[in-house]
N, C-alpha and C positions, 0 to 999 in steps of 0.2 A: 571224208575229212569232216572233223566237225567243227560247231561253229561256238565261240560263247561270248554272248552278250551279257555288258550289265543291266541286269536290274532295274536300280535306282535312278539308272541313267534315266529311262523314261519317264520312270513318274516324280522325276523333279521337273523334265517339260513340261508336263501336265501342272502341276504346282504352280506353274511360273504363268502359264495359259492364263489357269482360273484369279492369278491376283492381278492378270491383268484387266480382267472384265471388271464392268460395276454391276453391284449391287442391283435386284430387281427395285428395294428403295430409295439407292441413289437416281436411280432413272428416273422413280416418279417422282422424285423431289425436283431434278430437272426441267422435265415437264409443265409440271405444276408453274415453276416458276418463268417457263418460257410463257407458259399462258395465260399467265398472273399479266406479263409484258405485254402480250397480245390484245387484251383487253384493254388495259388503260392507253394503249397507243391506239386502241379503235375508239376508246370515249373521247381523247384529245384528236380527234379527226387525224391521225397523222397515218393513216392506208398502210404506206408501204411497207413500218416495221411492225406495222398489226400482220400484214400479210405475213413477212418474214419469219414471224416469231410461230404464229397460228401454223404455218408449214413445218416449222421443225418438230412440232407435237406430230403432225401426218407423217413424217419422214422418218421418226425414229421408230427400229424394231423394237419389237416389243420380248423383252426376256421375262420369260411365264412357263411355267410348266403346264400344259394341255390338262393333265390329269386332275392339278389342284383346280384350275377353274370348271371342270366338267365335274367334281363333287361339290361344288358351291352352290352351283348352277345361278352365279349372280357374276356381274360385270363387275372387272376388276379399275382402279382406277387413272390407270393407262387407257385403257377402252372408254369409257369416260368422256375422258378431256380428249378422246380424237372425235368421239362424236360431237361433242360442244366445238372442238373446233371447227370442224365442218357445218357446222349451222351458224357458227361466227363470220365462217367465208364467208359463206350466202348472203345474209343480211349485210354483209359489208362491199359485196359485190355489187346487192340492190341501191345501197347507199349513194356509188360511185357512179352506177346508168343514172338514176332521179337526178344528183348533184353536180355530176359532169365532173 
């Protein structure tokens, strides 16, 4: 017996998938801006939405293609701001022991 499927059926799923995701530059627009907040809430001493914000840059994946950044062979600007974030931890961790 045979069988027939549509088509189009699937690759409007597919369609539907990819406009659900964002952009690799809407991410780092995000980012940027979570870290933008991370910073000035660590210059006005306020810790916990320095912390909050400095974790959602750690926390979000990262959409990149492996390929394009292993021909660049440079750090893209998601990779970046997780590493400034994580040196923002520290110092602001260090802040917290010294000032209680």
């Amino acid at each position: 017996m045979l069988k027939f499927v549509s088509i189009n059926k699937s690759k409007k799923k597919e369609e539907d998938e990819e406009e659900n995701l964002i952009s690799k530059e809407q991410q780092e627009a995000i980012l940027i801006k979570s870290y933008n907040e991370g910073l000035s809430e660590h210059n006005d001493k306020n810790y916990e939405k320095a912390i909050e914000n400095y974790n959602k840059v750690l926390e979000t994946q990262i959409i990149e293609k492996k390929s394009n950044r292993d021909q660049n062979k440079k750090k893209s600007t998601i990779e970046i701001l997780r590493v400034l974030s994580e040196k923002n931890l520290a110092f602001l961790y260090e802040e917290i022991q010294e000032y209680g």
